[in-house]
C-alpha positions as CSV (number, residue, x, y, z in Angstrom):
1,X,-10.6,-110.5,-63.7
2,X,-11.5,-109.4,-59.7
3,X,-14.0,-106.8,-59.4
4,X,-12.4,-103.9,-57.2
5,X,-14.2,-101.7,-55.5
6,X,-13.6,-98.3,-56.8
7,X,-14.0,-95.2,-54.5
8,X,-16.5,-92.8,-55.0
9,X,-15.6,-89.6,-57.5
10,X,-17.5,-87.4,-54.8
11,X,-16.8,-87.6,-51.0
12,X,-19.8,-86.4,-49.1
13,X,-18.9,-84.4,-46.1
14,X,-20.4,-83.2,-43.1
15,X,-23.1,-80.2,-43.9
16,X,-22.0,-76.7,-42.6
17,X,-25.2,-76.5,-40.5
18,X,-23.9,-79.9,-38.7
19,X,-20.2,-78.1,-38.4
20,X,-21.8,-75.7,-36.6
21,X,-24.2,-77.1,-34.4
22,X,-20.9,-79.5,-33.5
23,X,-18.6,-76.4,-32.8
24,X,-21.2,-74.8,-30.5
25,X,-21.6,-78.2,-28.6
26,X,-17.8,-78.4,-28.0
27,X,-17.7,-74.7,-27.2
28,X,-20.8,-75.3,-24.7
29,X,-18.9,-78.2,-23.1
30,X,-15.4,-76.0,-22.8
31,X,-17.2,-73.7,-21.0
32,X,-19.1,-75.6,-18.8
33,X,-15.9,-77.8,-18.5
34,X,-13.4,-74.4,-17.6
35,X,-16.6,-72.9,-15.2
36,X,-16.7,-76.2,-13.3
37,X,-13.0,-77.1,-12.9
38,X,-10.7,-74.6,-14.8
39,X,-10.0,-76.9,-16.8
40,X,-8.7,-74.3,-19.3
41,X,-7.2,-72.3,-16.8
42,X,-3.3,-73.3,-18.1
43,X,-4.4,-72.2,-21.7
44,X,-5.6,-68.8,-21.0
45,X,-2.4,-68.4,-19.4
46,X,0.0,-69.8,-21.7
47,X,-2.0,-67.5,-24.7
48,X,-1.7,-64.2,-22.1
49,X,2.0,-64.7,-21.7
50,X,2.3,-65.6,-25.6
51,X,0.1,-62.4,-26.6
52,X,1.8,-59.6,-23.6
53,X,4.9,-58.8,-25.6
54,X,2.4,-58.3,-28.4
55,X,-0.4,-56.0,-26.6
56,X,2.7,-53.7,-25.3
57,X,4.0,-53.2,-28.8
58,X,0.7,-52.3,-30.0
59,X,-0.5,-50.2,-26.8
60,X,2.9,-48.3,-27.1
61,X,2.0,-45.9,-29.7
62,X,-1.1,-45.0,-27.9
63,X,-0.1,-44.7,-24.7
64,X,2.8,-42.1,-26.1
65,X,0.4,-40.1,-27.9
66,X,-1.7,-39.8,-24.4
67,X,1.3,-38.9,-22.6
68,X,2.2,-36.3,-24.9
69,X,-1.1,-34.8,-24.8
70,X,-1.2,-35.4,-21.1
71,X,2.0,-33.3,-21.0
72,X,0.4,-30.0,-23.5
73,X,-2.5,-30.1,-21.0
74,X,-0.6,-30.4,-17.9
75,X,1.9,-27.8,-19.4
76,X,-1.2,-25.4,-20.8
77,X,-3.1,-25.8,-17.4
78,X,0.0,-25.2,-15.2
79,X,0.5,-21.9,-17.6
80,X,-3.1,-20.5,-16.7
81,X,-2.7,-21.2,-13.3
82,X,0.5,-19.9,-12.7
83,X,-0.7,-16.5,-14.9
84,X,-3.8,-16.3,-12.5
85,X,-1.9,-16.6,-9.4
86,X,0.3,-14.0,-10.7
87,X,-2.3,-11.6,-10.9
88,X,-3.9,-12.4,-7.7
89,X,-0.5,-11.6,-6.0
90,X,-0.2,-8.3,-8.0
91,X,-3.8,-7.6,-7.0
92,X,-2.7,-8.7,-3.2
93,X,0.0,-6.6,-3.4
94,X,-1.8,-4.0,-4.8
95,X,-4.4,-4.3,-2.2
96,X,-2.0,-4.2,0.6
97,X,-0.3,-0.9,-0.4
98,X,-4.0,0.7,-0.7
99,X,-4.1,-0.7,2.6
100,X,-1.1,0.6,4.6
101,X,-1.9,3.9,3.1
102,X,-5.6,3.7,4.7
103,X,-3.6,2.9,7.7
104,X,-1.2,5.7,7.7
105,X,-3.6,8.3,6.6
106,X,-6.3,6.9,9.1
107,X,-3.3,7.5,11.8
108,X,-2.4,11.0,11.1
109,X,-6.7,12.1,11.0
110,X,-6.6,10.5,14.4
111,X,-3.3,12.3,15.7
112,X,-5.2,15.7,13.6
113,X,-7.9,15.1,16.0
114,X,-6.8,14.6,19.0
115,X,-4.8,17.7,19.0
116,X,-5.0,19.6,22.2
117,X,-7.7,22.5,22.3
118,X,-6.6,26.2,21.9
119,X,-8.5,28.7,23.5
120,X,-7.4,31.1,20.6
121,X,-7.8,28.9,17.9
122,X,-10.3,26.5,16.0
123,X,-8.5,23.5,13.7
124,X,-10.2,22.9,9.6
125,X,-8.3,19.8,8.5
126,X,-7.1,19.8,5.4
127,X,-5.9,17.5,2.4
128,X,-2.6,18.5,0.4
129,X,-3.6,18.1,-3.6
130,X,-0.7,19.3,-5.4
131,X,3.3,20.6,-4.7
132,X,4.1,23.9,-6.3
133,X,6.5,22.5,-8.8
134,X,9.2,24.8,-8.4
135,X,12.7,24.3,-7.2
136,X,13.2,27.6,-5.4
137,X,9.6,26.8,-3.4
138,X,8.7,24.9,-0.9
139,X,4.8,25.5,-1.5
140,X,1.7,23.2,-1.6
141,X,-2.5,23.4,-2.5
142,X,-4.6,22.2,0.3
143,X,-8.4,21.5,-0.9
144,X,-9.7,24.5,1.8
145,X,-10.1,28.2,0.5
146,X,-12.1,31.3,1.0
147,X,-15.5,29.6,0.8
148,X,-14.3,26.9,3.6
149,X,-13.8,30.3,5.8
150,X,-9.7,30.0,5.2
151,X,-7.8,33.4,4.8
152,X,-4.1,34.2,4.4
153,X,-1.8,34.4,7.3
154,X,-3.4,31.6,9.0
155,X,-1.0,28.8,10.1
156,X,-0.5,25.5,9.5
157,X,0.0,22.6,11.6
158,X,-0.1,18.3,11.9
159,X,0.0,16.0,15.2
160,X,3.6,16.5,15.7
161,X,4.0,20.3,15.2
162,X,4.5,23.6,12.4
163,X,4.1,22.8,9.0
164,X,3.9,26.0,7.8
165,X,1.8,29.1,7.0
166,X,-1.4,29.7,4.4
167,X,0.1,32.7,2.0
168,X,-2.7,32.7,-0.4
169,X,-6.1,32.0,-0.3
170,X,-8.7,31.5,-3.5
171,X,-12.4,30.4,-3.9
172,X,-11.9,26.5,-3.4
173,X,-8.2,25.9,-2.5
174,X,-5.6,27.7,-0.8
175,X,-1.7,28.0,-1.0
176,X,0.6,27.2,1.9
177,X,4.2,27.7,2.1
178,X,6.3,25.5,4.2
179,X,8.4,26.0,7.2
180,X,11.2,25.3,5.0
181,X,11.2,27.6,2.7
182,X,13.7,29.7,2.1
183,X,11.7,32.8,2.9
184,X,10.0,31.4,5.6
185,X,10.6,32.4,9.0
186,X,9.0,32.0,12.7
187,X,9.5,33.5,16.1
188,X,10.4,30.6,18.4
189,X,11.4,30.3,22.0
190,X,14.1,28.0,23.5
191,X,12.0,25.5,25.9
192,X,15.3,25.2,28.1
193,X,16.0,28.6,29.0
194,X,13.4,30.9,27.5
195,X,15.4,32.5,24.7
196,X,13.9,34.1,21.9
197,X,15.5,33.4,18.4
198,X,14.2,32.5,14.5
199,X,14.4,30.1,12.7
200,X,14.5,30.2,9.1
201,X,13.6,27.4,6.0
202,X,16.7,26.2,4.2
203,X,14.8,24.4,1.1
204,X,15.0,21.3,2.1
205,X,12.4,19.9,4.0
206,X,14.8,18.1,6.2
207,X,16.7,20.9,8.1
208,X,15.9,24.7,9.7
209,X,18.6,27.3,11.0
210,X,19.2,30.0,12.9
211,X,20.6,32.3,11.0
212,X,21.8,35.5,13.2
213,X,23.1,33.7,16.9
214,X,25.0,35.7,19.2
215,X,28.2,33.4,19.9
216,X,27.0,33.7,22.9
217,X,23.7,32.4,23.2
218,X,22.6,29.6,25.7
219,X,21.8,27.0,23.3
220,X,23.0,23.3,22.9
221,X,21.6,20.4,21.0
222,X,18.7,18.6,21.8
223,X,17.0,22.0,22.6
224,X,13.6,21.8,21.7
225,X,12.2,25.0,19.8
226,X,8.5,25.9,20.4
227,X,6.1,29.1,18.9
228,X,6.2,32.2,21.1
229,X,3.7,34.0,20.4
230,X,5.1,37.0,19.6
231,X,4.3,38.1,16.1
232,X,1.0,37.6,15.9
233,X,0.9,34.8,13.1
234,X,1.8,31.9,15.1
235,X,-0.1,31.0,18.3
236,X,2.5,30.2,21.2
237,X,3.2,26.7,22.5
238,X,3.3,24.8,19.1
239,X,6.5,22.5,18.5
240,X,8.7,23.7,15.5
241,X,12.4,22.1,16.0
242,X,14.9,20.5,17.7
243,X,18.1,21.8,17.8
244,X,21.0,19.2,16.0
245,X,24.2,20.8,15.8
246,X,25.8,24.3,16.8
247,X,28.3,26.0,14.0
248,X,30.7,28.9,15.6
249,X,31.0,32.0,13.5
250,X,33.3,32.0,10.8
251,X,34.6,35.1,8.9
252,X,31.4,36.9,10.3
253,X,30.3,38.0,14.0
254,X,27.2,35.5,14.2
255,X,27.1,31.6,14.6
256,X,24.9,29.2,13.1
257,X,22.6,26.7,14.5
258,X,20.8,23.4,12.3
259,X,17.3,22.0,13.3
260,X,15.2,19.2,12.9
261,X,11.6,20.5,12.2
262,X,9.1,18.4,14.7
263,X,6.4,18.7,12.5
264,X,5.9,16.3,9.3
265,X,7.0,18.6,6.2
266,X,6.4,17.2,3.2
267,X,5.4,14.2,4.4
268,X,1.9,14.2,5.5
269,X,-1.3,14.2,3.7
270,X,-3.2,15.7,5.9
271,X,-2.7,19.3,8.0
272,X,-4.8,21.2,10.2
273,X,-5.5,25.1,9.7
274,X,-5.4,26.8,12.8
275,X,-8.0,29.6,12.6
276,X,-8.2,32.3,15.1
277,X,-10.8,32.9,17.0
278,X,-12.8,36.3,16.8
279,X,-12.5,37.6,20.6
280,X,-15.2,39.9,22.0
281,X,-14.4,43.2,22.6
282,X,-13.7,44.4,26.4
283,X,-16.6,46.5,27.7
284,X,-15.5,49.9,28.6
285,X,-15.6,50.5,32.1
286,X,-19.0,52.1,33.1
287,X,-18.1,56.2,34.1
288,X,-18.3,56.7,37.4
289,X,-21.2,58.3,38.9
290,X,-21.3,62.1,39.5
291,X,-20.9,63.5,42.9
292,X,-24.2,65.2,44.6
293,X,-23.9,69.2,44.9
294,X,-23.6,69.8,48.7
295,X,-26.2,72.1,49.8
């Protein structure tokens, strides 16, 4: 019979060291190949358009999970700064009431202090602290009393006229009654014509009358009402009223007039005490000298 070769039981392959070397050589020459001439260039991009659809679908989840937290932290940071500006506009706010009330009081010390000089008369100013809560009264606490030098019966004025009269007077503070009241009363003369009347607080710090007019009296609205003098209390020459509207009588023999008070009533928080000036007494005239005896 032919002898046949037989093939060998055991197949010897290539050692995993040789594999290796082998795989790095044809690596090497890819990349010097690619580096040189792109020659890969059309295999990168085939595998990037093969591999997109597949990046997306696995960068999806992440990139929800940053736009969620994207969203908290926009939302908590949006939150803070809106609270913050919030109370920086309260605070403006704030700031700019503090401020026009500076302003205003700032105003009225200037007015206070550029009122005109009395011969008569030296001006304390004054700061109202409290209204006299009682609905029959029209009475408030100024921070001046006896050891400022402040008595009763003094009056009370502001930059734009009568406010009113000091009633009581105590250690630190004093009380002063307003115009208005309804027991309040000053001597006035008509700046028109010269005629003397009174006018008398109503309770509300928006109105004064005359309570007792002759029917015939010379007076018409617009008339402005100044001090006279006359009673000792008031100084003459300060601004009280302006006359608003005329009523005739009815069912009694006297008419009726309304006034605006010129001064600020209850609206000021500053007022000037008007204190009277000590006056030196005349010298009495010197006697005249005896006549000589005639011889």
């Amino acid at each position: 019979m032919p002898h046949t070769p037989q093939a060998p039981l055991f197949v010897r392959e290539m050692g995993l060291p040789s594999r290796f070397a082998l795989y790095v050589l044809v690596c090497l020459l890819l990349l010097a190949l690619d580096a040189r001439y792109s020659a890969l260039a059309w295999l990168r991009g085939g595998l990037n358009a093969a591999l997109h659809p597949m990046q997306r679908v696995l960068a999806a989840p992440w990139e929800w999970s940053q736009d969620v937290a994207g969203f908290f932290i926009t939302h908590g940071e949006l939150k803070r700064d809106n609270d913050h500006l919030r109370e920086e506009r309260d605070h403006m706010r704030i700031t700019q009431q503090d401020r026009q009330t500076l302003l205003a009081e700032n105003n009225n010390l200037r007015q206070l202090l550029a009122l005109p000089a009395r011969p008569d008369t030296a001006p304390r100013v004054a700061e109202i602290v409290q209204t006299v809560p009682s609905p029959f009264a029209r009475k408030v606490i100024i921070n001046r009393g006896q050891v400022h030098g402040l008595a009763a019966g003094w009056p009370v004025v502001d930059a734009a006229g009568l406010v009113g009269q000091v009633t009581r007077s105590y250690p630190l503070t004093s009380e002063v009654t307003l115009l208005t009241d309804r027991d309040q009363g000053a001597p006035v003369q008509n700046l028109r014509n010269g005629l003397r009347l009174i006018v008398s607080g109503t309770g509300s710090d928006k109105w004064l009358e005359v309570r007792f007019l002759d029917m015939h009296a010379d007076i018409k609205e617009g008339d402005l009402l100044y001090t006279s003098g006359i009673d000792g209390t008031y100084p003459a020459g300060i601004p009280v009223a302006q006359v608003v509207k005329t009523e005739p009588p009815r069912n009694t023999p006297f008419a009726r007039a309304y006034c605006r008070p010129l001064g600020g009533v209850g609206r000021y928080r500053h007022v000037a005490v008007l204190k009277p000036l000590e006056q030196a007494p005349t010298p009495a005239p010197a006697p005249a000298p005896a006549p000589a005896p005639k011889p």
